[in-house]
N, C-alpha and C positions, 0 to 999 in steps of 0.2 A: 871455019874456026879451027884453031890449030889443037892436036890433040893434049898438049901441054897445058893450053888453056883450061881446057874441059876436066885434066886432072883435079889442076889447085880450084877449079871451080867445086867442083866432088869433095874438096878437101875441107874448103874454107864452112861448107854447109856441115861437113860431116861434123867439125871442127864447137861449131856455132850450135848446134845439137849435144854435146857435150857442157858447153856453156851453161844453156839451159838449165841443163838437170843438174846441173853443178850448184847454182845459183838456188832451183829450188829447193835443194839440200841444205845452203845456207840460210833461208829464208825458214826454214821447220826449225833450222835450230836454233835460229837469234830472232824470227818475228821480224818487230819493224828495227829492230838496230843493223839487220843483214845489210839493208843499202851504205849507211854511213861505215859501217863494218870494212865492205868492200871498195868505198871512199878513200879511208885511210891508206889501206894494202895499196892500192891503186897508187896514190902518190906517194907512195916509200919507192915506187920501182923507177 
């Protein structure tokens, strides 16, 4: 496995852990509208 590999692999997980805690931030503040919330956001981009 090439060591370039093994970075973005490091990265995409570091990345996706972020996500998470992101998300459940958004979910304490909006409950059950967080999903639809990030629905929206999502298709504006």
């Amino acid at each position: 496995m090439k060591q370039e590999a093994l970075k973005l692999a490091a990265e995409i997980i570091r990345v996706d852990l972020i996500r998470d805690e992101l998300l459940e931030e958004l979910i304490v503040l909006e409950g059950n509208d967080a999903y639809e919330i990030l629905r929206k956001v999502q298709n504006n981009h």
